[in-house]
N, C-alpha and C positions, 0 to 999 in steps of 0.2 A: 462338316456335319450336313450343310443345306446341300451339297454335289450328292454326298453318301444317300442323301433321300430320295435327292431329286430320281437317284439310277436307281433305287428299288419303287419308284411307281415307273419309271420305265419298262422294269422289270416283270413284274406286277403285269402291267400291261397286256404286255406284247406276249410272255410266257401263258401261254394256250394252246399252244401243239403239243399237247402233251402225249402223242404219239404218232410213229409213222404214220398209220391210216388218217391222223388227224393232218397230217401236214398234205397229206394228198389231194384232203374234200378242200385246204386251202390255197391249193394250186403250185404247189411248190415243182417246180421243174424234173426231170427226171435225172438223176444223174449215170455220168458213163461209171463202170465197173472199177475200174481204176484210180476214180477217183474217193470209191465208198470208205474205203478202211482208210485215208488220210481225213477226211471229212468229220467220220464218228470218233477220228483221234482229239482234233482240234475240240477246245473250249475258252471259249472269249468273252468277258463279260461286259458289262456296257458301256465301262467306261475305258476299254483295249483301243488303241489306236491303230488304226489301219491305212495305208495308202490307195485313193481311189479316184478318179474323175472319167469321167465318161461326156465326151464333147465330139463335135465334128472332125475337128482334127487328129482324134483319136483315128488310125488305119481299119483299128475292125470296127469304127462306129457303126450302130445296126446291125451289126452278126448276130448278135445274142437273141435278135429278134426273127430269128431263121430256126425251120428245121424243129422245132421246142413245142413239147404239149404246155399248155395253161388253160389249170382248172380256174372258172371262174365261180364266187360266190356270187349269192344274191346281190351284194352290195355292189360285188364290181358290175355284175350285168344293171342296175338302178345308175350307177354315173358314168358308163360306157352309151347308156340311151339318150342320157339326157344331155351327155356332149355332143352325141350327133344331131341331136332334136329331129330324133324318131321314135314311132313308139315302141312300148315294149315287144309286141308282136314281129314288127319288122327289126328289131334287132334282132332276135331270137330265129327267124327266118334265114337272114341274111348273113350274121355273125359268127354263128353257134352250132356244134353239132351235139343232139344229147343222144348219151349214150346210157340206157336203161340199165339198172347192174341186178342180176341174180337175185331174187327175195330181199332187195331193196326197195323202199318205199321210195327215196329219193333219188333221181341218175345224176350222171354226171354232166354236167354243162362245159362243155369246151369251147375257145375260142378255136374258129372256124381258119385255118391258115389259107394262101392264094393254092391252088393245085398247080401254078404252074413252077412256081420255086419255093415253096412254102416256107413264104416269109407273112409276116403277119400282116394283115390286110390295113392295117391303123400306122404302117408306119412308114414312110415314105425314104430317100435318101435323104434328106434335110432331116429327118431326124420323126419319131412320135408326135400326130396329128393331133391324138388327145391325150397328153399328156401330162396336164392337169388332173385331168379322171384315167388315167393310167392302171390296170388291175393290180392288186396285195404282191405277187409275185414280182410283178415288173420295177415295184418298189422298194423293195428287200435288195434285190439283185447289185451287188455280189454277193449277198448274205444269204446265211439259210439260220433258223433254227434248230439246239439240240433238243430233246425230250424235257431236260434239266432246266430249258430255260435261259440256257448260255446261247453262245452265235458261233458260227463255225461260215469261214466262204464255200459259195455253193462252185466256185468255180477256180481256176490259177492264172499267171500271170503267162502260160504260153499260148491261153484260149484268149485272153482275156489283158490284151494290152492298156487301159485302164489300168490296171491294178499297179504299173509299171508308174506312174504318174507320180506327182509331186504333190499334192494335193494330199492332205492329212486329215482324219476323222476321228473321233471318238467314237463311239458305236453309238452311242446314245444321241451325239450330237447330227448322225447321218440318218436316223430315223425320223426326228423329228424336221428335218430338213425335205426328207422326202413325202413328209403325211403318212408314215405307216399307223400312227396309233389311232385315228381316227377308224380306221378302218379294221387293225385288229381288236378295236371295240364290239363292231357288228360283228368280228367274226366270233366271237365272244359269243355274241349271244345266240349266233345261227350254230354253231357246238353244242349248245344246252338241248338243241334238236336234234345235232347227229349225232352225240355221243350216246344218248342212250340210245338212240337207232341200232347203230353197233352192238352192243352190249347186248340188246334183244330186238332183234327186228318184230315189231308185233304183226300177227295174220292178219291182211283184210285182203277181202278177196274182190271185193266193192271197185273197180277199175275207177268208179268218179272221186272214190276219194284221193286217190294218186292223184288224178287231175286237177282237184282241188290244192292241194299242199303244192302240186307246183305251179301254179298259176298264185298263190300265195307268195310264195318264194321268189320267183322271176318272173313271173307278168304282173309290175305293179299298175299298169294302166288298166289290165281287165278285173284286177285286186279290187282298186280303187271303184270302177263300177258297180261291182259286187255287194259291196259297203255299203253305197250313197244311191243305188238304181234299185237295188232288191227290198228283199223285208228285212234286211239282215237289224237295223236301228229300232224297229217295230217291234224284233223280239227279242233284242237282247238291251241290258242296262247300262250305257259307256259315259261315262262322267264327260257331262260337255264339255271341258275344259278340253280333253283327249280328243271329244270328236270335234272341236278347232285345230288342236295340232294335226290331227292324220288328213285334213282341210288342207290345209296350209302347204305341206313338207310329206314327200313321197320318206324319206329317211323317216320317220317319225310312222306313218304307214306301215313300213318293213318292220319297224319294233310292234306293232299292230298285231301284223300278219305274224310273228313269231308266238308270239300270245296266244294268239286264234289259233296254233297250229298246237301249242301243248296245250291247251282244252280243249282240243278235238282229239287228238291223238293218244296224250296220256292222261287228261282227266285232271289239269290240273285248274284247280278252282280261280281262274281269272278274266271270267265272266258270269253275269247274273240274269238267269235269263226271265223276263219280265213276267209277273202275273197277267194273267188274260184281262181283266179288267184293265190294266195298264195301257198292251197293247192294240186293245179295242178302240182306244181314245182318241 
C-alpha cells in the first residue's frame, strides 16, 4: 500500500505533458521517424523496471549529447546560470538561441550547440560540466513521457548502449535519483501559462509586453531588479513574508514571476494593487 502511493504522487507529479505541444515547450528531444509508432506503442508505469547506466565506460558516452535540439524551460535556464555563475544576460547571450514562434507571445529558448560538431557546449569527453543543474530533458533521458502519464524510452539499445547495461531501475526509483520532480514541479506551473497560451493566444500588439513576460520568465537577474529597483513594491501589496522569500531564492522569484505574468496576462486576481494613500507613504 505505501509503494502503491508512493508511485501515484510519483505519478501525480511528473504527469503534466498532457500533450505533444506540451512536451515540446518541455524540451523533450525530437525523435527519428522510425522510432515514433514503437514509442506511442509502449506504456510503462512507475513502477516497470528497466535496464540502464550511462557512465564513461559506456562506448557511446556523450553521443546523446550531439546533433539533438533541447528546449529549455525557465527553470533550466535559472540553474544552467547559476552553475556557471553568470548572469542571466550572459547566459542567454552565450548559451541560447530564441527562436520567436508565429502569434506566440512566448518563443522558444534553445540550448545553443558548438557550430563546429554540434555537440553541446556544457559537456566535455569526461562527461556533463554541470550536471547537477543539467536541463528536465537531459534528466528524463532514456525516458520520454506518454500523454496518459505512463513512460515510454525515447530511445533503443542500438543508439543507445546504456540500455544494454546491467544496472536495473524502477521507473520511479530512476526519477528520483536523477531530480526530475523537483523540476517538473516548475514545469508545472510554467504550463499553467502555456497551456492556456495555446488554447488562445491573446492579441497584444504592445511589443514591451513580450519583453516583459520574457525577461520574467528567463532573465531572473533583470526580473529581480525590476522588483527591488523600480516602483513595482510602492504599487503593488506583496505579503512581507513573499518579499523575503523572492529576497532570498531566485526559485521562489520564478514562482513570483509566474503570478505576475497571469495578472498581467490573464487577469488573474493575485496581486492587490495599493491605495494611493498607501503608496504615497
Amino acid at each position: 500500500m505505501i509503494r502503491q502511493g508512493f508511485c501515484y504522487v510519483i505519478r501525480r507529479e511528473l504527469a503534466n505533458a498532457s500533450s505533444p505541444a506540451s512536451r515540446i515547450e518541455k524540451g523533450i528531444r525530437p525523435m527519428q521517424d522510425q522510432e515514433t509508432s514503437k514509442k506511442e506503442e509502449e506504456r510503462m508505469d512507475p513502477e516497470h523496471e528497466f535496464r540502464f547506466n550511462c557512465s564513461p565506460g559506456v562506448s557511446c558516452f556523450t553521443q546523446c549529447c550531439q546533433d539533438i535540439t533541447i528546449v529549455l524551460t525557465p527553470y533550466d535556464v535559472l540553474r544552467l546560470k547559476k552553475a556557471l555563475s553568470i548572469s542571466s544576460d550572459e547566459f542567454i547571450d552565450k548559451y541560447t538561441i530564441i527562436l520567436p514562434k508565429e502569434n506566440r507571445l512566448i518563443p522558444l529558448v534553445l540550448l545553443k550547440m558548438n557550430q563546429e560538431d554540434k555537440r553541446c557546449p556544457l559537456v566535455t569527453r569526461e562527461g556533463c560540466t554541470v550536471y547537477a543543474d543539467r536541463p528536465w530533458p537531459c534528466r528524463m533521458f532514456p525516458l520520454d513521457m506518454n500523454d496518459d502519464g505512463t513512460f515510454c524510452h525515447i530511445t533503443d539499445s542500438s543508439r543507445c548502449l546504456g540500455l544494454k547495461e546491467k544496472k536495473q531501475w524502477r521507473i520511479y526509483e530512476w526519477l528520483l535519483d536523477q531530480g526530475v520532480v523537483p523540476y517538473d514541479e516548475m514545469n508545472r506551473l510554467f504550463s499553467e501559462i502555456t497551456a492556456p497560451l495555446r488554447a488562445q493566444e491573446p492579441t497584444i500588439k504592445n511589443p514591451d509586453i513580450a519583453k516583459m513576460v520574457f525577461m520574467a520568465l528567463y532573465n531572473i537577474d533583470k526580473f529581480r531588479e525590476f522588483i527591488f529597483e523600480s516602483t513595482f513594491l510602492n504599487k503593488f501589496d506583496v505579503d512581507p513574508a513573499r518579499i523575503i522569500k523572492i529576497q532570498r531564492s531566485d526559485e521562489e522569484l520564478l514562482k513570483f514571476a509566474f503570478d505576475w505574468i497571469k495578472f498581467g496576462i490573464f487577469g488573474q486576481i493575485l496581486f492587490k494593487v495599493k491605495d494611493k494613500q498607501k503608496s504615497s507613504d
